[in-house]
C-alpha positions, -999 to +999 in steps of 0.1 A: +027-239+031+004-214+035+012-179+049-009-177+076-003-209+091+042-201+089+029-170+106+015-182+133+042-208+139+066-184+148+044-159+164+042-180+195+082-182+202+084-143+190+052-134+215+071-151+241+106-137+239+085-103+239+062-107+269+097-113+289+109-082+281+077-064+284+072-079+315+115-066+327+113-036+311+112-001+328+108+036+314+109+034+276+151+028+267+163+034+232+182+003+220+213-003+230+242-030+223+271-047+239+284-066+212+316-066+206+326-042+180+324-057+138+305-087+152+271-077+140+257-080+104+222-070+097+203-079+065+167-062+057+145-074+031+131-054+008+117-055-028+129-029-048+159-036-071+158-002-082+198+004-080+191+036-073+173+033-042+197+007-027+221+034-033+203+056-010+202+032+017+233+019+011+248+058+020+225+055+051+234+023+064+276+035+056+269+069+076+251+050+108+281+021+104+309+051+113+291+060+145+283+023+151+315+005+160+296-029+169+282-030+129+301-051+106+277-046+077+244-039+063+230-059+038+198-049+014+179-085+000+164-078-027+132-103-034+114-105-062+076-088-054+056-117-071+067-141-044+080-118-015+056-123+014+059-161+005+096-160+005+097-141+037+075-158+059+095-189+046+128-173+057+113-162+092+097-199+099+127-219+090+150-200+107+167-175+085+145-146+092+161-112+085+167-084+112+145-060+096+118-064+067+093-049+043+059-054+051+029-050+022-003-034+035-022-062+025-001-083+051+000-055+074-026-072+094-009-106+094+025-094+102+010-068+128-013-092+150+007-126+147+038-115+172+063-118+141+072-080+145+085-062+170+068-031+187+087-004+183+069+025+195+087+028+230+123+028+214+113+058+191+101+077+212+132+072+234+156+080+206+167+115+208+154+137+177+132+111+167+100+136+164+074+108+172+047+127+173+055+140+140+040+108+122+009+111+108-016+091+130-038+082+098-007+064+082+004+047+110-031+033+122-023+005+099+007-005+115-005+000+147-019-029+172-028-022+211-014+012+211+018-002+199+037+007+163+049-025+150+063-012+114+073+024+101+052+033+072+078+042+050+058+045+019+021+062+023+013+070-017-021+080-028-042+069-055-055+093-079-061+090-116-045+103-140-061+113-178-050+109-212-066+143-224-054+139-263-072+110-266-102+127-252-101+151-276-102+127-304-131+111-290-149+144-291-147+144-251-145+171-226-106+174-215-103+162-175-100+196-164-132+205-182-148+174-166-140+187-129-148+223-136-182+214-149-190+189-120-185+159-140-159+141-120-178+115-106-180+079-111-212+078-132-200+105-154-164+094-162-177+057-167-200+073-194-174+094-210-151+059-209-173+040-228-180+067-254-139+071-260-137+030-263-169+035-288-153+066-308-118+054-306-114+019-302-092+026-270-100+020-234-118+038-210-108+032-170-080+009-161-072+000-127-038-004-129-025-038-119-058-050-111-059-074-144-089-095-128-062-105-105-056-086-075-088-076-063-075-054-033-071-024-061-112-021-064-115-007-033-105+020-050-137+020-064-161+003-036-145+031-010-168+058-030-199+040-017-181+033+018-183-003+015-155-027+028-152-063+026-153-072+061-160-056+092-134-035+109-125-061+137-122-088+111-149-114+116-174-104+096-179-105+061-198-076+048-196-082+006-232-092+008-238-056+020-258-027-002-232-011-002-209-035-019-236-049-039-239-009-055-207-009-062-202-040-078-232-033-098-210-002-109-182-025-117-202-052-139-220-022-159-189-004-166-173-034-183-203-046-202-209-010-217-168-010-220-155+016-201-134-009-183-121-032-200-134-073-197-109-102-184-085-108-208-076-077-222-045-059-210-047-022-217-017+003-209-023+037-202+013+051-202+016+041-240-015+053-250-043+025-245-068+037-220-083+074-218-080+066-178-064+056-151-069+047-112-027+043-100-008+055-074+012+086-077+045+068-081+034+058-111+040+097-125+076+088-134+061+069-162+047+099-178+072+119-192+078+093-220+036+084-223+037+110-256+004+123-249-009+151-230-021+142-193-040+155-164-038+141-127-069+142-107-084+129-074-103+099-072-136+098-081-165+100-058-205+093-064-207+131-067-179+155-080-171+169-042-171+135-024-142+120-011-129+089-022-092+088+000-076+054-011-033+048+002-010+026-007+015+022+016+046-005+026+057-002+063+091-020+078+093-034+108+121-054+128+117-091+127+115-106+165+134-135+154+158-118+142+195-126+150+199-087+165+169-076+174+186-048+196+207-036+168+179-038+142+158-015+162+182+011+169+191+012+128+154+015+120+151+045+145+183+062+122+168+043+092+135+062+098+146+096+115+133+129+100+164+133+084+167+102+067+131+103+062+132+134+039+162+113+020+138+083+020+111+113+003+128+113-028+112+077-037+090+071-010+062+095-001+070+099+041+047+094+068+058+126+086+037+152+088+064+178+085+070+165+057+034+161+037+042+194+019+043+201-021+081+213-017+092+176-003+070+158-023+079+173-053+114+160-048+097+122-047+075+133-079+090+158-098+070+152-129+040+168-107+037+202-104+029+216-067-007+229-076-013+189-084+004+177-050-013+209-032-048+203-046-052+164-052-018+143-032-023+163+000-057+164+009-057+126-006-032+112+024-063+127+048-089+104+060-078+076+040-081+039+038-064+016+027-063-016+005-078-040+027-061-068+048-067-097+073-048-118+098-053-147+070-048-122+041-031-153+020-057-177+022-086-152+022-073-134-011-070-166-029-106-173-016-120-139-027-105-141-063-117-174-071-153-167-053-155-133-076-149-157-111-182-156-122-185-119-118-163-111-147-186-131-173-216-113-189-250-110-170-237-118-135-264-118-103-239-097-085-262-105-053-256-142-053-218-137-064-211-119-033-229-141-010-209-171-020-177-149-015-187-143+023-196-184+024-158-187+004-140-167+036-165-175+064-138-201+077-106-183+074-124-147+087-132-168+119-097-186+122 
């Protein structure tokens, strides 16, 4: 079944139960319960298995327990990512849906506009010391619908690239810092240096990490540089055909026939040496201090060396409306997601919170970076940024997009005619 169409078959009984207590509701109330005390057990879903994390949030769910008397416990389900939206929406449609959830940003859309979450920006800002207005309005406008916050956006990381500078050296390259200083980090330039270090060296040039012909999503890393986007902002367009897109995938197709990115088929990893270059997030940093090699971070890549290219990753949670608590879920994820527990959450999860956007807290989630890096390529990345793209059908379209985009990958594509047949591909599912 697909995910769209379990999404909307819950999203009219969830849109329901909340019109009714729109419609009875009076001055913005924090959640409150009456259950009777140990007779509530809430379970979020999440997909980290990282047993340090669910440490953290284990310690946090114990603390808010103590002050809590109506909590009997507070569960962390742990799904695997390939399949977690699937097994999610599955949950939620047949009945079992958790009280609270991780949301990806590619089914931010989906979640947000089919009435499956609940809106939540009344209760915050009714919760004493919540700090609303400290979130950062750029990383919530994802998660926002109708003036409404429908999911936290507990993880807001940027994408940057990092650089393998020994193995620039032993191409005979420019080290990335000497690339930026002499106003070579641009697209055309580092595609040209990544094809000389795959012609010196044998090695790759530019990876986008995870992107393996696969998940398409991660080129708008690339495409944003030109300002294209695959559909128009309301949704119901589809805007590959336009020159904008069409420049960039020309980009694309050249870089991998002159091999600075690597074809279909061949899987390259930068942290163990196979690529001089890298377009990742900055949680991927953790990975570096056993790469070997000497490395650089740096901002994304623009058409010129000053233009911005701002790309975010982020993963928001939000209460489930068909929850079995939906009261107690909501007043958990305002403790869950209060500036305290926010700069706790910091250490793994860069924070939505303004207050917190700073080199000192961040260096706590990335201590591998030092606070010139976060100061002078994370900050000023998290401002004005997009992210990857999503759509009220995001399931069906994505599948759509990726087998549309096929032909691209072989040699001598006509990009044009590709990206026309992707816009025929979605036409349907953009409309429904």
């Amino acid at each position: 079944m697909r995910t769209a169409t379990k999404l909307a078959g819950v999203a009219a009984v969830a849109v329901a139960a909340l019109a009714l207590s729109a419609c009875s509701s009076g001055s913005p109330q924090p959640a409150e319960t009456s259950a009777a005390p140990h007779s509530v057990s809430l379970r979020m879903t999440t997909w980290t298995a990282n047993k340090d994390q669910l440490a953290l949030f284990g310690k946090i769910a114990d603390a808010y327990k103590k002050t809590h008397p109506a909590i009997k416990s507070i569960t962390f389900d742990s799904l695997p990512y390939e399949d977690y939206t699937s097994t999610l929406t599955t949950q939620i449609a047949g009945g079992s849906a958790p009280d609270l959830a991780w949301v990806l940003d590619t089914d931010a859309t989906d979640f947000v506009k089919s009435g499956v979450l609940k809106p939540l920006t009344d209760s915050l800002k009714a919760t004493k010391g919540y700090d609303y207005s400290d979130l950062n309005s750029s990383a919530t406008k994802l998660w926002t619908n109708d003036g409404q916050l429908y999911a936290y956006p507990f993880s807001t990381s940027p994408f940057v690239v990092f650089a393998n500078d020994d193995l620039l050296k032993k191409a005979g390259e420019p080290t990335s810092a000497e690339l930026q200083s002499e106003g070579k980090w641009d697209l055309k330039d580092i595609a040209q240096v990544a094809s000389d270090v795959n012609a010196k060296t044998g090695q790759g040039g530019l990876i986008v990490n995870n992107f393996n012909y696969d998940d398409w999503t991660l080129l708008s890393t690339i495409w944003n540089a030109w300002g294209a986007a695959p559909w128009s902002a309301d949704g119901s367009q589809c805007t590959f055909t336009s020159k904008k897109m069409n420049k960039a995938f020309d980009f694309i197709t050249d870089a991998i026939s002159t091999n600075a990115m690597p074809g279909a088929g061949t899987n390259l990893n930068f942290f163990s040496g196979g690529s001089a270059f890298v377009i990742t997030q900055i949680s991927s940093a953790n990975l570096l201090p056993d790469a070997g090699f000497s490395w650089n971070m740096l901002p994304l890549p623009g058409l010129t060396s000053d233009a911005a290219n701002h790309v975010i990753g982020q993963a928001g949670l939000g209460v489930v409306a068909k929850g079995k608590h939906v009261q107690e879920a909501e007043d958990f994820m305002a403790y869950f997601t209060n500036p305290s527990n926010s700069k706790k959450l910091a250490e793994y999860f860069p924070p939505p919170r303004t207050s917190l956007q700073n080199a000192t807290t961040l260096s706590a989630t990335n201590p591998v970076l030092s606070k010139q890096q976060l100061n002078d390529v994370v900050i000023p990345s998290l401002k004005d940024a997009v992210t990857r793209p999503g759509h009220v059908n995001q399931s069906e379209i994505a599948s759509e997009v990726k087998t549309a985009l096929t032909p691209m990958w072989k040699s001598n594509p006509d990009v044009s005619s590709i990206l026309k047949n992707v816009c025929s591909s979605v036409a349907s599912s953009l409309a429904g």
